[in-house]
C-alpha positions in Angstrom: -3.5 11.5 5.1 -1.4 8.4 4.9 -2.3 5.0 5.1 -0.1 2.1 4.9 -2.1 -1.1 3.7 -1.0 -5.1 3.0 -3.4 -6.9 1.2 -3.3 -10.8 0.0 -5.0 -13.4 -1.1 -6.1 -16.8 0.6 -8.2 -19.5 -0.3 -8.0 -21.7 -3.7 -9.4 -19.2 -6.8 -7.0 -17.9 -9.2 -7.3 -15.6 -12.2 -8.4 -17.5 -15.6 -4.7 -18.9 -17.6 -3.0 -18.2 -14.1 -3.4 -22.2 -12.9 -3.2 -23.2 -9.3 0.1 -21.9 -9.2 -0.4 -18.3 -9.0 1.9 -17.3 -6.4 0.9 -14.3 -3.8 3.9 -11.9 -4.9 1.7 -11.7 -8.5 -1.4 -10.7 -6.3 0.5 -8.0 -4.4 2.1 -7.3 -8.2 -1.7 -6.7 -9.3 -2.4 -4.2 -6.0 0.6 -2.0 -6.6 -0.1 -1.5 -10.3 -3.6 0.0 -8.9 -1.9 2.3 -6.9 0.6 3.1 -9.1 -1.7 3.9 -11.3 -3.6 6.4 -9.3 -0.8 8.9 -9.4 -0.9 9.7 -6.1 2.6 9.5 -4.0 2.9 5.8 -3.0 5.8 3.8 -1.7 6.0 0.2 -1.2 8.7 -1.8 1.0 8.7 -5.2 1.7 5.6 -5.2 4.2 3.4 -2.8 3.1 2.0 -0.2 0.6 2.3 3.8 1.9 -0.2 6.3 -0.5 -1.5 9.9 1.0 -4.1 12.2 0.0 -7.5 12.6 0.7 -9.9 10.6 2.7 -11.7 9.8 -0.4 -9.2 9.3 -3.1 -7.2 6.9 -0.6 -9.9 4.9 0.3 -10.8 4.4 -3.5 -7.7 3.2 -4.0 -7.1 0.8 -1.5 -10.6 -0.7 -2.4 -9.1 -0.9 -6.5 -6.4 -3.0 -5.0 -8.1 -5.2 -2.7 -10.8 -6.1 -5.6 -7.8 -6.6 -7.7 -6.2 -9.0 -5.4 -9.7 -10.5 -4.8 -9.2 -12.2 -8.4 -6.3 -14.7 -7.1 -8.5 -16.1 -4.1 -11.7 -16.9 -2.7 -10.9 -14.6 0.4 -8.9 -11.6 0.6 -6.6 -10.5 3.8 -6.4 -6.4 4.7 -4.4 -4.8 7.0 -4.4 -1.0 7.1 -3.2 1.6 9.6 -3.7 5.5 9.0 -2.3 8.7 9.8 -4.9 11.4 9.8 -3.2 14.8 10.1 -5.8 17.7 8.0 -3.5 20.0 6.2 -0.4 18.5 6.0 0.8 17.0 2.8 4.4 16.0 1.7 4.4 13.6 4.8 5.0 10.1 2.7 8.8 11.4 2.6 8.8 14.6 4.9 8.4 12.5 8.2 11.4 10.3 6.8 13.8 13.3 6.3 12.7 14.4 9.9 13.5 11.2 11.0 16.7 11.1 9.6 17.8 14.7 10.3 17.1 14.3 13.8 19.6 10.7 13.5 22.0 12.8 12.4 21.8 15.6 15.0 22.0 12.6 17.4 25.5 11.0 16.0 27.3 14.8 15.4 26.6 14.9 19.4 
């Protein structure tokens, strides 16, 4: 399974020694080292976190980093999409090298 998730603060709180100016970048900062953490295959890009495995494991993880986040405002913003495919792992970079293999079949045309 793979699910991509953004999660982010809003509302006034911040950590204790952050001060009001706590930016959301140290939030998202706080999320990733959750899942980094986990050691399970994760990639972030500039709109969202990617992790696969199991149902469980993934869902454990996204809930680390959204109580993480939780700590720089009195309201926190998810956004999660999944890809449920039982018994196939590898996918957080296998359906990227389909994707470009078939690009490249498509420009040696």
């Amino acid at each position: 399974m793979l699910v991509a998730f953004s999660v982010a603060p809003s509302g006034g709180a911040s950590p204790a020694g952050e001060g009001d100016g706590a930016s959301v970048h140290d939030a998202v900062a706080a999320a990733v080292e959750v899942v980094r953490a986990s050691g399970l295959p994760n990639s972030t890009d500039s709109m969202f976190t990617t992790i696969e495995g199991e149902w469980d494991e993934v869902f454990d993880v996204v809930k680390r980093a959204t109580e993480a986040v939780g700590a720089y405002g009195s309201r926190v913003s998810l956004v999660l999409k999944a890809d449920i495919r039982p018994g196939h792992t590898g996918e957080l970079t296998g359906k990227v090298e389909r994707l470009e293999a078939a690009l490249e079949r498509r420009t040696g045309e």
